[in-house]
C-alpha positions in Angstrom: 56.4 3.0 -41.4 55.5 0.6 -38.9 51.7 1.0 -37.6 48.8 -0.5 -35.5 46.5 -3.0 -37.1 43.3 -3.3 -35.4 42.4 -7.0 -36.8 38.7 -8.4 -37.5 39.5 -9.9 -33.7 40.4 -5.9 -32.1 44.0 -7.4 -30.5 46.4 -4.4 -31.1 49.8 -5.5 -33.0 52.4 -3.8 -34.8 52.8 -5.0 -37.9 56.0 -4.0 -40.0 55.8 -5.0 -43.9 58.8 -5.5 -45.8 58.8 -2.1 -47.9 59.4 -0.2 -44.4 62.7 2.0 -44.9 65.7 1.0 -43.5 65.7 3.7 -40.8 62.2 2.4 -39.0 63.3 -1.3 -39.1 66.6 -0.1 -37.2 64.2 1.9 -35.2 61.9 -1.2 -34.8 65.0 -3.1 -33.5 65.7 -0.5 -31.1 62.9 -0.7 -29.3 62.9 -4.6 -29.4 66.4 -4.7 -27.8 65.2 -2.6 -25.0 62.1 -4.5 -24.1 59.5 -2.4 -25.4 58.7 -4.5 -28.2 57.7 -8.0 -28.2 58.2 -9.8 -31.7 55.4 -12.7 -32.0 56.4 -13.5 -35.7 58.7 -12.2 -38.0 57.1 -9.0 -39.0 54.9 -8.9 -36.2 55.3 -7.0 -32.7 53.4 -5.7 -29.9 53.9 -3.4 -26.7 55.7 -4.9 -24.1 53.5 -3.7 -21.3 50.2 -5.4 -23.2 51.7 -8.5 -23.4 53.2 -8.6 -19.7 49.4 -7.6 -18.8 48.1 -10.6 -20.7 47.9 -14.2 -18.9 49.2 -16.8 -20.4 46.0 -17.9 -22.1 45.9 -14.7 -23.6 49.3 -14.9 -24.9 49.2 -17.3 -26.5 46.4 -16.3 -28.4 47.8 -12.7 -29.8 50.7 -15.4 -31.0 48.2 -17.3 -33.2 46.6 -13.8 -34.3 50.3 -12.7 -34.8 50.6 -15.7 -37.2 46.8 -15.6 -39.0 47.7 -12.1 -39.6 51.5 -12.2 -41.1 50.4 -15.5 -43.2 49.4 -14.1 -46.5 46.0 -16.7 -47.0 43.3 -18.0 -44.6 45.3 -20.8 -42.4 43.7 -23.7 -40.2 44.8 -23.7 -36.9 45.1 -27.3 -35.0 46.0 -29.1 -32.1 46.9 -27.5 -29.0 46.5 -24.1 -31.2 42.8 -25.0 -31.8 42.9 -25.9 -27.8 43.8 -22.6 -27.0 41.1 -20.6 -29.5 38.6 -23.0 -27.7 39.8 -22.0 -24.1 40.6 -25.2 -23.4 42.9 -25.7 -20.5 46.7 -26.8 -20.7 48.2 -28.8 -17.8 51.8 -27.3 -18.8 52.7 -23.8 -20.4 51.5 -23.0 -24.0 54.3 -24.0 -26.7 55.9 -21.1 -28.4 54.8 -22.5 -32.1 51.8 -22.2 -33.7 49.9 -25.2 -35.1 48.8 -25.3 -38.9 47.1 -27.7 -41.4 48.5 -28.1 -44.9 47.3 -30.1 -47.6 47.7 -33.4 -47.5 51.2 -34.8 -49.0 53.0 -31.6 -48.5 56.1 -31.3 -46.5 55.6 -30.7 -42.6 57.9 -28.0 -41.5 58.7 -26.9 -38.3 60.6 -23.7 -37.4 60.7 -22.1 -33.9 57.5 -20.0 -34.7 55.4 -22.5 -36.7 54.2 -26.3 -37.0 53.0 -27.2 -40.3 51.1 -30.6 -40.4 50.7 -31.5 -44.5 47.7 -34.1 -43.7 44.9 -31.4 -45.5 42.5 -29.7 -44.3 39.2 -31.4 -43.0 36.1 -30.0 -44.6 34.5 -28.6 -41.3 35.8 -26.1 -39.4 34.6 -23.2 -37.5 36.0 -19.8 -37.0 37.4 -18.4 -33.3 38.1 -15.0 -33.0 38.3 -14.7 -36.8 40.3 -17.9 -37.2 39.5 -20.8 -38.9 40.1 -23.9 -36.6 39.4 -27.7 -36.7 36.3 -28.5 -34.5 36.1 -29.4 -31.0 36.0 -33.2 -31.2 39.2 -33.3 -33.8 40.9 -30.6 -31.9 40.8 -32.3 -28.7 42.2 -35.6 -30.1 44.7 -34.2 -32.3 46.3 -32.8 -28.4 45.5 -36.4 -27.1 47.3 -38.4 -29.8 50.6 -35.9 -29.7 51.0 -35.1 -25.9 51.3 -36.9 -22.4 48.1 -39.0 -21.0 48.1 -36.1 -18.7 47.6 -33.7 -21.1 45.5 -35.6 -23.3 42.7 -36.4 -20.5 42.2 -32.9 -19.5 42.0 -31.9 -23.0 38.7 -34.5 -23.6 37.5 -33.9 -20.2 37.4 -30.3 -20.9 36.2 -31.0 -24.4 33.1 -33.4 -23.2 32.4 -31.2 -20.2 31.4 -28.6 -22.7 28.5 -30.0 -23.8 26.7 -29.3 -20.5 28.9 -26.4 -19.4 29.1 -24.2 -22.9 31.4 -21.1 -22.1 30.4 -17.1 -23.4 31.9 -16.7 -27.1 32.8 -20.0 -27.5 30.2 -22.1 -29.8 28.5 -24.4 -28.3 29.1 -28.0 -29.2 27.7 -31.5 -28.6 30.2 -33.8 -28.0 30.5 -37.2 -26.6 32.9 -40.0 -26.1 31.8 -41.7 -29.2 32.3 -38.7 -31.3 35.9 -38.6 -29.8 36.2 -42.3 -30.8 35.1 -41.8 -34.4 38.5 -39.6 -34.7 40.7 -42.4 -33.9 40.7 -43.7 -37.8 41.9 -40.6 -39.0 45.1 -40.9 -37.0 47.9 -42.8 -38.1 49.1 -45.9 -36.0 52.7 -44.2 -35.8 51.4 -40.5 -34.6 49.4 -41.4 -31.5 46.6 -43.2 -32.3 46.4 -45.7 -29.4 47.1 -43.0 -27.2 44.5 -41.2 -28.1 41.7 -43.9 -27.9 43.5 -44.8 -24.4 42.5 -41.4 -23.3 39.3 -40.6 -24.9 37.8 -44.0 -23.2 39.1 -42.6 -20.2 37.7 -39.4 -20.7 34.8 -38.0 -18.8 33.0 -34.7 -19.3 31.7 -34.9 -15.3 35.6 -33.3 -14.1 35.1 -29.8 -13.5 38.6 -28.7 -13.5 41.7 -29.7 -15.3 43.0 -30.4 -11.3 40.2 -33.0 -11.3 41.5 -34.6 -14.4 44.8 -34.9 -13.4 44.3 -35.8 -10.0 42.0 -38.7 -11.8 45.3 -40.0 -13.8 47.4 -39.8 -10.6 44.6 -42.0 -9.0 44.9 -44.5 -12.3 48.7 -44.6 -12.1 48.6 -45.1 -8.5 46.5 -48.5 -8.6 43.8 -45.9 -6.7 40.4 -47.6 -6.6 38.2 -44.8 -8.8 36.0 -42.5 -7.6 32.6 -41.1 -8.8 32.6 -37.8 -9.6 30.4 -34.5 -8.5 28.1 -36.8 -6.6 25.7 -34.7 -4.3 25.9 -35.8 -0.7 23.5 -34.4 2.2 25.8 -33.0 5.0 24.4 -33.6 8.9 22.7 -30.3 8.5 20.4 -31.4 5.9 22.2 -29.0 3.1 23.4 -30.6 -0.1 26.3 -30.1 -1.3 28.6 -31.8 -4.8 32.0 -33.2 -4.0 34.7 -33.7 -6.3 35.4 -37.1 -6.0 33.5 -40.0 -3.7 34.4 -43.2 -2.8 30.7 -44.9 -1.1 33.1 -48.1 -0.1 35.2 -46.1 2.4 32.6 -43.0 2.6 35.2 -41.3 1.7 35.3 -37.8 0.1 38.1 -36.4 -2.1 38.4 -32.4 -3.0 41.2 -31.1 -4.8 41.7 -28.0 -3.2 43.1 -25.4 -6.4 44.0 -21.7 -5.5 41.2 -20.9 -8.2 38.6 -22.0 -5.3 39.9 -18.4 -4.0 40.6 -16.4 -7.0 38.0 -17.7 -9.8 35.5 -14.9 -10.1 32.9 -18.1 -10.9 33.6 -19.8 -7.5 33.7 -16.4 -5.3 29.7 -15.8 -6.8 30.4 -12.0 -4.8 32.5 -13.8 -2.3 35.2 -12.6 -0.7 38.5 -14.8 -0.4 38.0 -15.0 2.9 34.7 -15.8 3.1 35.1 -18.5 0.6 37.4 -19.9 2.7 35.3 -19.7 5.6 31.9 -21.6 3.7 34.8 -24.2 2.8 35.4 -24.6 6.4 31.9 -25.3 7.1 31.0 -27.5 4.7 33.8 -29.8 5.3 32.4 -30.0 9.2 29.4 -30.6 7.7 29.8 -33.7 5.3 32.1 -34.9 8.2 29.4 -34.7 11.1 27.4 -36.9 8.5 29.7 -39.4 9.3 32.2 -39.1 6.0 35.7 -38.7 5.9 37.4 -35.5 3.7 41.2 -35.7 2.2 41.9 -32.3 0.3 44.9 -31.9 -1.9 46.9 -29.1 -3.9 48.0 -29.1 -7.5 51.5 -30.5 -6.5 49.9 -33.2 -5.0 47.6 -34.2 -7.6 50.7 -34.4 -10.2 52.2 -36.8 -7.9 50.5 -40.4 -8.2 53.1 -41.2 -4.9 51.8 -38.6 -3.0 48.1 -38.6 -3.9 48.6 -42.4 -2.9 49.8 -42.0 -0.2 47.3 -39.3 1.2 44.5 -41.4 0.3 45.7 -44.9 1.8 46.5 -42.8 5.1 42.8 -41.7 4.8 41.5 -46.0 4.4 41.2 -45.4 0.4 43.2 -48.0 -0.8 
């Protein structure tokens, strides 16, 4: 029969082993067809209406315990796998596979459920919600070397922000640039290793949201002097208050403006949206009656170098 496994990490899947009759598979398919079943790996399902209840963080997630769980030995988990057990952010949607280590000399195999890398399997690792996983500094430049610049930067930034900013049931890890660097050895010239050291020098842990980080590339592409980051500044008032990005040569102040300012538990502190909006409102006038200009932008913005440009020369950045 096909049953509920409660797993040593609690996330409820259905699990159907190859000895189930005939008559439950067909049954199993049934539901599947009709949407009440979601099949994460072959063998492996869960209820429809938990997984359209999960975000996609979370989804992704219940994939890799889909995979640790149908995979009949203790597996790694890596790159942007690894990212996702860490809760580190991802500028695009989660891919569908699951990242693996083999050992070393093996064949790499890819199928649409799994990624096998056969480079072996490093000697310290950590475990994440009952999964073993390469560390933080690895796992973070294993994304770097095999995505976009993009994605790479707000990996480390993430990564190195960490240090300072540890998250509830994540282990707390002290990581900086030159740990990052100390990875770029181990990657081969021909699988990203330039790209990698190109973003982990770029990296820095003082971004406090993957916006920042991209907006931050956008800047680079765009020939956009760069800014310092979470710099406090004293508004005419006499409050204080840290800004995302500063530019002392124009006094100049740049905020990327993210719908989590209005949503993120963190940021309300008790808050409604509204009245987060509101405190918004008055700090700007604040920082500007101390004789400082304020450009705000969106995410769409801050994925365009063109438009971020553009914004900013309008403002005298330039």
């Amino acid at each position: 029969m096909t049953v509920f496994i409660e797993a040593e990490w609690r996330s409820p899947l259905l699990f159907s082993r190859e000895q189930i009759a005939a008559t439950d598979k067909a049954v199993l398919l049934a539901r599947t067809r009709r949407g009440e079943l979601v099949r994460l790996f072959p063998g492996i399902y869960t209820e429809s209406n938990l997984w359209m209840s999960l975000d996609q963080d979370a989804q992704y997630r219940l994939r890799i315990e889909a995979v640790a769980l149908a995979i009949d030995r203790d597996i790694v988990v890596s790159h942007e796998s690894a990212a996702c057990l860490w809760r580190l952010p991802h500028v695009d949607a989660w891919p569908t596979r699951v990242h693996i280590l083999e050992r070393e000399g093996g064949a790499g195999r890819v199928n649409s459920k799994l990624v096998r890398h056969p480079v072996g399997v490093p000697r310290h690792l950590l475990r994440l919600d009952g999964i073993r996983v390469t560390d933080l500094a690895r796992t973070a430049m294993d994304v770097a070397a095999t995505n976009p610049f993009m994605e790479g930067v707000t990996t480390l930034d993430a990564a190195l922000r960490r240090t300072f900013h540890p998250i509830p049931g994540v282990p707390r890890t002290l990581l900086t640039r030159e740990h990052l660097l100390l990875e770029v050895p181990r990657i081969p010239l021909t699988h990203g290793q330039a790209k990698a050291r190109r973003a982990a020098e770029f990296a820095d842990g003082r971004a406090d949201r993957p916006g920042e980080s991209i907006s931050r590339v956008s800047m680079s592409i765009a020939g956009v002097p760069a800014p310092q980051l979470q710099v406090e500044l004293q508004g005419a008032s006499g409050r204080w208050y840290v800004v995302d990005f500063w530019w002392p040569q124009f006094a100049h102040i740049g905020e990327f403006d993210g719908r989590f300012k209005y949503t993120d538990p963190e940021f309300l502190r008790g808050r409604s949206p509204e009245r987060a909006l509101l405190d918004e409102k008055a700090r700007e006038d604040d920082l500007r009656a101390a004789g400082r200009g304020m450009s705000r932008w969106t995410w769409e913005v801050a994925l365009s170098p063109k438009r971020l440009r553009q914004l900013l020369n309008a403002a005298g950045v330039r």
